[in-house]
MMTF fields as JSON, N, C-alpha, C and O atoms, coordinates in Angstrom:
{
  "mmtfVersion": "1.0.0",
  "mmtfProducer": "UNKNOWN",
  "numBonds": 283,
  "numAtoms": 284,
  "numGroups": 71,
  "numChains": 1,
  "numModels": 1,
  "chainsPerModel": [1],
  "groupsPerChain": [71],
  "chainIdList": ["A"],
  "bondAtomList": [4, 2, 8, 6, 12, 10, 16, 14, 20, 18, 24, 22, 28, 26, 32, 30, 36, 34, 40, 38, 44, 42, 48, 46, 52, 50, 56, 54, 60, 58, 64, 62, 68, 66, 72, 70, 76, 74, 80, 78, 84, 82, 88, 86, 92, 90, 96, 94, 100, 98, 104, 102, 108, 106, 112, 110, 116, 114, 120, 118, 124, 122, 128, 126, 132, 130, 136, 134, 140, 138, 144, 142, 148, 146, 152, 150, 156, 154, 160, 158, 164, 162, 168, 166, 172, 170, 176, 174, 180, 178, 184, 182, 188, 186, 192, 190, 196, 194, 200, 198, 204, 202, 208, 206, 212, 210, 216, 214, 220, 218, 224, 222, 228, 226, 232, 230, 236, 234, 240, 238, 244, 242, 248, 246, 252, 250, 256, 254, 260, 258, 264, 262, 268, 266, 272, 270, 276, 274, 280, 278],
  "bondOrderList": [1, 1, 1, 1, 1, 1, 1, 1, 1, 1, 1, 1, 1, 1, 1, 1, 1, 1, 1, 1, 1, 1, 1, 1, 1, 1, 1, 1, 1, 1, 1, 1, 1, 1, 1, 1, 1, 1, 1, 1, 1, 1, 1, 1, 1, 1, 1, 1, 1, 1, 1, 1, 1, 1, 1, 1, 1, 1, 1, 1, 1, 1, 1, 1, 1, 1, 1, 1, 1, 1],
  "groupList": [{"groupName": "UNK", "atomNameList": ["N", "CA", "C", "O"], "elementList": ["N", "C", "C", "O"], "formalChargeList": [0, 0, 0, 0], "bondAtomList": [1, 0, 2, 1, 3, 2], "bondOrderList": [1, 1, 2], "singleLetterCode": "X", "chemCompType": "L-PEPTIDE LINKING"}],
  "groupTypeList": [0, 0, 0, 0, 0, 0, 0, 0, 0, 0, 0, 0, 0, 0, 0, 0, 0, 0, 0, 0, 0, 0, 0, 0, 0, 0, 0, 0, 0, 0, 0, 0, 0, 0, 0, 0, 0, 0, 0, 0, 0, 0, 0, 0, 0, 0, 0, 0, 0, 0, 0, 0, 0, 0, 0, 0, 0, 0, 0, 0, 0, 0, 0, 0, 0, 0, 0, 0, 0, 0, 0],
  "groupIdList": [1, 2, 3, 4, 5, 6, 7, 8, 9, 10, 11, 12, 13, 14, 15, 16, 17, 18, 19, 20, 21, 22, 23, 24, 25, 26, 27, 28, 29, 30, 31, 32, 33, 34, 35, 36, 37, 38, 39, 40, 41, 42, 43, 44, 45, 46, 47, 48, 49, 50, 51, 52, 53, 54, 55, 56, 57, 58, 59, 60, 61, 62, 63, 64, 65, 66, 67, 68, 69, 70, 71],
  "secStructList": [7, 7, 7, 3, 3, 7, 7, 3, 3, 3, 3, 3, 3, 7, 1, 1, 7, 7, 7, 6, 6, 7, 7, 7, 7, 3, 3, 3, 3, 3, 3, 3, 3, 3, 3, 3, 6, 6, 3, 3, 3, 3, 3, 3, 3, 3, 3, 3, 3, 7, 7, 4, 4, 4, 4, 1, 7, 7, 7, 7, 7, 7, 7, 1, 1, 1, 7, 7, 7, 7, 7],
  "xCoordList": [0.83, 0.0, 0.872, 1.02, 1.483, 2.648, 1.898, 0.718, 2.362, 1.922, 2.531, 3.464, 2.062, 2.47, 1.4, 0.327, 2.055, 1.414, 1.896, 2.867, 1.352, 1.439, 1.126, 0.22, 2.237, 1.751, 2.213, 3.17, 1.613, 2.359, 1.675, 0.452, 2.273, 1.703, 2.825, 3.9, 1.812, 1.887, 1.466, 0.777, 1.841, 1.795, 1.336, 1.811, 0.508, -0.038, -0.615, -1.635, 0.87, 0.381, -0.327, -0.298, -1.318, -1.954, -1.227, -1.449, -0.484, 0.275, -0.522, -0.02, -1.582, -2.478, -3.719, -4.573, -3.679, -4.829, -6.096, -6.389, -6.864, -8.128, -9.079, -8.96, -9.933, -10.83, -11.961, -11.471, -13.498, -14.298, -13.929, -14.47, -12.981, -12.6, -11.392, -10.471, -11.111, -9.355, -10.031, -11.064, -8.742, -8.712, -7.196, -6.074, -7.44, -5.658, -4.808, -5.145, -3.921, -2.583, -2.129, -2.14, -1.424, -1.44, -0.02, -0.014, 0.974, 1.998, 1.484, 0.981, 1.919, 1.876, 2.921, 2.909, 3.893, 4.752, 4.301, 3.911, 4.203, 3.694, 5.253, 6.146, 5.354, 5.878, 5.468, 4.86, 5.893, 5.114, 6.252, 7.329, 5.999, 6.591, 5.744, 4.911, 6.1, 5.985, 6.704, 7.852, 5.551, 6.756, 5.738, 4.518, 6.385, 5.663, 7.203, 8.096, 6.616, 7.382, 8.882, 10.009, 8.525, 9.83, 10.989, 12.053, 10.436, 11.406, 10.848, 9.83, 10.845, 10.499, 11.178, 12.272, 9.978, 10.328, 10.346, 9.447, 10.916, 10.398, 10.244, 11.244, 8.969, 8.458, 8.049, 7.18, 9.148, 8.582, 8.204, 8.893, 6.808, 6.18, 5.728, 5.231, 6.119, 6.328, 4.831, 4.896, 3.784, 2.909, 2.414, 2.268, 2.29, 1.61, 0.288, 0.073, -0.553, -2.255, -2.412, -1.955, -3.0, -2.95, -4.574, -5.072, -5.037, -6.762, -6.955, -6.834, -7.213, -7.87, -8.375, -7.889, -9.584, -10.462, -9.558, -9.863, -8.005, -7.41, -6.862, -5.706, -7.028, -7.021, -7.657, -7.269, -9.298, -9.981, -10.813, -11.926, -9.75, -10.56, -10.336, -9.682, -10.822, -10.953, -13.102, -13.801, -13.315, -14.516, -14.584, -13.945, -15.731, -16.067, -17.556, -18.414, -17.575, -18.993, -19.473, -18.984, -20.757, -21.696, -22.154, -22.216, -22.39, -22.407, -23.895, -25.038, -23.402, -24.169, -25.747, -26.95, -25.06, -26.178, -27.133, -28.147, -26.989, -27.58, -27.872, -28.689, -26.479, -25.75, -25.102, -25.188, -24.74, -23.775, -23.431, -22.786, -23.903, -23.171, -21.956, -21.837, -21.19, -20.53, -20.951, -19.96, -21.983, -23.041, -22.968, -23.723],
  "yCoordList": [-1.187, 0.0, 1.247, 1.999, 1.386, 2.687, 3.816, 3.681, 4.624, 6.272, 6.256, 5.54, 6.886, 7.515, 8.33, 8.879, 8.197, 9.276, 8.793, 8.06, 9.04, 9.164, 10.662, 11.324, 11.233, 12.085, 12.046, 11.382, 12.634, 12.171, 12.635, 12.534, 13.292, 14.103, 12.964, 12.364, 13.205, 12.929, 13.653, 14.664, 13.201, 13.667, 12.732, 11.6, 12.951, 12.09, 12.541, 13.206, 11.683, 12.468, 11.599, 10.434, 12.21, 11.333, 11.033, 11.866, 10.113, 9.131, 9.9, 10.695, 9.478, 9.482, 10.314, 10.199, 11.493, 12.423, 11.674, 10.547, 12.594, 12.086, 13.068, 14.252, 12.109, 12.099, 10.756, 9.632, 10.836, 10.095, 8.261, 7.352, 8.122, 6.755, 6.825, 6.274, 7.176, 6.365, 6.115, 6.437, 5.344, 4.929, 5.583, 5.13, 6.408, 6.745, 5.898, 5.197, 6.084, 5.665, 6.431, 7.409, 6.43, 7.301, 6.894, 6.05, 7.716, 7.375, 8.404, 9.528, 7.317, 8.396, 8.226, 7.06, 9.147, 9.259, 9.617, 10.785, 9.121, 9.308, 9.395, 8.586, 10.191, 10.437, 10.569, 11.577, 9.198, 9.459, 9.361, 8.913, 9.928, 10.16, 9.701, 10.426, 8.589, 6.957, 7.649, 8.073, 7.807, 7.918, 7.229, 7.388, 6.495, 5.122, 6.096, 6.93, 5.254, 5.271, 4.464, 4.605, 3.713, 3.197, 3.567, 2.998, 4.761, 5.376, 5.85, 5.162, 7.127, 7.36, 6.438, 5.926, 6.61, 6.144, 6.661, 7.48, 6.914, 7.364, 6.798, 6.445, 6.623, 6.051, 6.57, 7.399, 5.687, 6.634, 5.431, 4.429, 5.777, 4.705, 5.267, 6.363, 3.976, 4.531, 3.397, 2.178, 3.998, 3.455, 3.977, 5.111, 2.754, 2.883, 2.169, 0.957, 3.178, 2.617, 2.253, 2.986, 1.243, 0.413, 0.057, -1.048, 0.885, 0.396, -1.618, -1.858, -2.472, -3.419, -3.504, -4.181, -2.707, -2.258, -2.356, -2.923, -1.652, -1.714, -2.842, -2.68, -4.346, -5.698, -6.323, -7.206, -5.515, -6.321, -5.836, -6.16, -4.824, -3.762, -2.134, -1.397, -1.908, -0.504, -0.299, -0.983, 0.807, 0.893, 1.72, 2.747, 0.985, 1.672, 2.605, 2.22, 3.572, 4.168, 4.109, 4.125, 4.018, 3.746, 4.897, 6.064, 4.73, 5.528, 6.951, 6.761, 7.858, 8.481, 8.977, 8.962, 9.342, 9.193, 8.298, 8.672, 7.158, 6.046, 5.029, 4.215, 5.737, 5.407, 3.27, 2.358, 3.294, 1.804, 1.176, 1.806, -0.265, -0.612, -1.578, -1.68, -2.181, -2.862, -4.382, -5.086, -5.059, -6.065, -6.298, -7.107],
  "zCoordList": [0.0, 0.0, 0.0, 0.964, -1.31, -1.18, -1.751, -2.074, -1.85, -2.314, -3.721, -4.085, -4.236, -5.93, -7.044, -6.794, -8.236, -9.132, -10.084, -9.895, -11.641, -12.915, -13.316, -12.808, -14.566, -15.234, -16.816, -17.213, -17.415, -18.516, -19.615, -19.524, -21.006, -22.479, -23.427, -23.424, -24.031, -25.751, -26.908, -26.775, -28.115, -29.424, -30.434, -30.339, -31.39, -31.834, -33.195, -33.381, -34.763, -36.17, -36.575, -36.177, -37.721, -38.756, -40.086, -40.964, -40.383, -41.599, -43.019, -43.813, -42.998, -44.162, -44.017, -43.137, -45.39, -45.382, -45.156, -45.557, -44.367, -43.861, -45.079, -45.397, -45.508, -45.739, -46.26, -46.152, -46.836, -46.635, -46.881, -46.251, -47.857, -48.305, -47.476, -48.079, -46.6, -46.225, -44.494, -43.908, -44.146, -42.901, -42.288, -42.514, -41.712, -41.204, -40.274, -39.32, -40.666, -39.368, -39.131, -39.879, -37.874, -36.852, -35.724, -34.828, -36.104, -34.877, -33.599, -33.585, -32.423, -31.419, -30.137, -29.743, -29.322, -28.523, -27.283, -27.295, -26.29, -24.888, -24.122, -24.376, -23.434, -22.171, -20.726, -20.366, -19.518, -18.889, -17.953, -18.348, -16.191, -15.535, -14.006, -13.462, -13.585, -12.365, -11.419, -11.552, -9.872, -9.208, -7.862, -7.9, -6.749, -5.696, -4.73, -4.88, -3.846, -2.134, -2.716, -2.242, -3.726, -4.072, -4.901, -5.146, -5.285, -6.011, -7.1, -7.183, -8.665, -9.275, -11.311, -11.547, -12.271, -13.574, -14.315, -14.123, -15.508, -16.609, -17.816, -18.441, -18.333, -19.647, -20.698, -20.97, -21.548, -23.157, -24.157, -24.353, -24.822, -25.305, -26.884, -27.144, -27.999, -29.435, -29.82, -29.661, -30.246, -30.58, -32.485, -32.941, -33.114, -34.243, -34.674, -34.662, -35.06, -34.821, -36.663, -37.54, -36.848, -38.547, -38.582, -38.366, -38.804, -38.876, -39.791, -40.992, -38.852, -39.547, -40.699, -41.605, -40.798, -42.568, -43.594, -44.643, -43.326, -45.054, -44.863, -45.251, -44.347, -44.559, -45.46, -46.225, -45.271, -45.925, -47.166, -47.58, -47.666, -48.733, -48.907, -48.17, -49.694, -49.536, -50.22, -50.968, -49.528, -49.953, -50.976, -51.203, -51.803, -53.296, -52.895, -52.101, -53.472, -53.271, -54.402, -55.531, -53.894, -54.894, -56.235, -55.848, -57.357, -58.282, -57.882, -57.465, -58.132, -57.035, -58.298, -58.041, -59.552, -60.716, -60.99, -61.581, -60.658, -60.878, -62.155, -62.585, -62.474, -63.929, -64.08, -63.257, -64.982, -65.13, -63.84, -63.002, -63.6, -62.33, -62.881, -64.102, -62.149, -62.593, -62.732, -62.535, -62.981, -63.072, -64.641, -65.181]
}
């Protein structure tokens, strides 16, 4: 039952322009700063976020005229 604290900022870019058809990735850098009755830490954590979805596709939208399908 010791005493302590966390504090800690990060930064966090987007890889790939956002808009309606994409899925972004995203690096992000956390700095955090641990400190207990036992002594204090410091943590630095390198995270990269990969959306699942561009596994299994990319999405097509639908023809918005109501022109030719691909059928």
């Amino acid at each position: 039952d010791g005493k302590g604290g966390v504090a800690g900022v990060g930064l966090t870019y987007d890889l790939i322009e956002r808009h309606r058809d994409t899925q972004p990735w995203t690096v992000s850098v956390v700095v955090r700063r641990t400190w207990t009755d036992a002594g204090a830490r410091t943590d630095v954590s390198f995270d990269v976020t990969v959306p699942l979805a561009m596994f299994f596709g990319t999405r097509i939208p639908a023809p918005e005229d109501g022109g030719a399908s691909s059928e």
